[in-house]
N, C-alpha and C positions, 0 to 999 in steps of 0.2 A: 504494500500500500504506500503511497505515495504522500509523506509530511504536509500538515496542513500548514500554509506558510498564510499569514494575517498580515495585511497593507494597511499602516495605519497611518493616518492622516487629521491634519486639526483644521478646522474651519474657522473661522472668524468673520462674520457679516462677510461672508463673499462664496457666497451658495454658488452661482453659477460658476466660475471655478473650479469648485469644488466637485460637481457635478459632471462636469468635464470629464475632470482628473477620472472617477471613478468610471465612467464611459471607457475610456483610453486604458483601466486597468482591467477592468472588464475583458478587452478583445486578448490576453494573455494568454499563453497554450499552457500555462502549469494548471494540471489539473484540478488540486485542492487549492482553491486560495481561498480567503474572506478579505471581504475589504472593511475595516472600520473605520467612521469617519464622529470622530468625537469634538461636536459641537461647542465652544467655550463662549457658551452664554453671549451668543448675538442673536441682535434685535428681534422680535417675533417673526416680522415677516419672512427674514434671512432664515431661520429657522423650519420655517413651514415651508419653501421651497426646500430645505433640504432635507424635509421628514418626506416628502413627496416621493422622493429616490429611493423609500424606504426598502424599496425590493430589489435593488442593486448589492445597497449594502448595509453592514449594522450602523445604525445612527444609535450616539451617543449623546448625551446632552448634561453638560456639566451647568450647576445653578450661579456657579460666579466664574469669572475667569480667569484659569491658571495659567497661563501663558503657554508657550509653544510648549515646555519641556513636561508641564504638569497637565496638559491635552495629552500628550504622547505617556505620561502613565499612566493615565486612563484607562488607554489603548491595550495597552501593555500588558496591564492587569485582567484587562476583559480577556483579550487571548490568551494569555495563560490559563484564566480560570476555564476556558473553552477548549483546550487542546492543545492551541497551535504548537506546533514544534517550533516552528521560525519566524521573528516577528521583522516587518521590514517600516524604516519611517518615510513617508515619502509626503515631500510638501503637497499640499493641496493647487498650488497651479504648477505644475507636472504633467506632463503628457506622457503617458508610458506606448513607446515606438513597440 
C-alpha cells in the first residue's frame, strides 16, 4: 500500500488562491494524498468560499490567527492524528506542475 502523504496549506483571506492551489494539487498521480487547507480565521466571506471546496479537500478552520507556522501545526496535527505517513507544507498560491 502506498503512504498517505497530507499537502498542507494555510489560507488567509485569499480563498481563490487557495482554491487554485488545491485544483493544481488535485491533478497529482500519487495515489494516496489528502490535501489540508487550515483556515486562520479570515473574514467570513473568504471562509465560505473556501468551505465551498469542501470536497477537494479537508478545510480547517482555526478561531484566531496563528500565523503561517501555527496554521501548518494545525495541519500537522490533523494528519498525524489521521494517518499520514508524510506530511508536505506547500504555500497556498502554488501551483503544483
Amino acid at each position: 500500500m502506498v503512504p498517505l502523504l497530507s499537502v498542507i496549506a494555510v489560507n488567509y483571506n485569499s480563498a481563490e488562491h487557495t482554491i487554485e492551489m488545491v485544483k493544481s494539487a488535485r491533478n497529482s498521480l500519487y495515489p494516496n494524498l489528502q490535501i489540508i487547507i487550515v483556515d486562520n480565521c479570515s473574514q467570513q466571506e473568504d471562509y465560505e468560499k473556501l468551505a465551498a471546496a469542501k470536497d477537494l479537500a479537508v478545510i480547517l478552520r482555526s478561531d484566531k490567527n496563528l500565523g503561517f507556522s501555527g496554521g501548518n501545526n494545525i495541519g500537522l496535527r490533523y494528519a498525524q492524528a489521521h494517518g499520514a505517513k508524510y506530511a508536505m507544507l506547500l504555500n497556498n498560491d502554488t501551483a503544483v506542475e
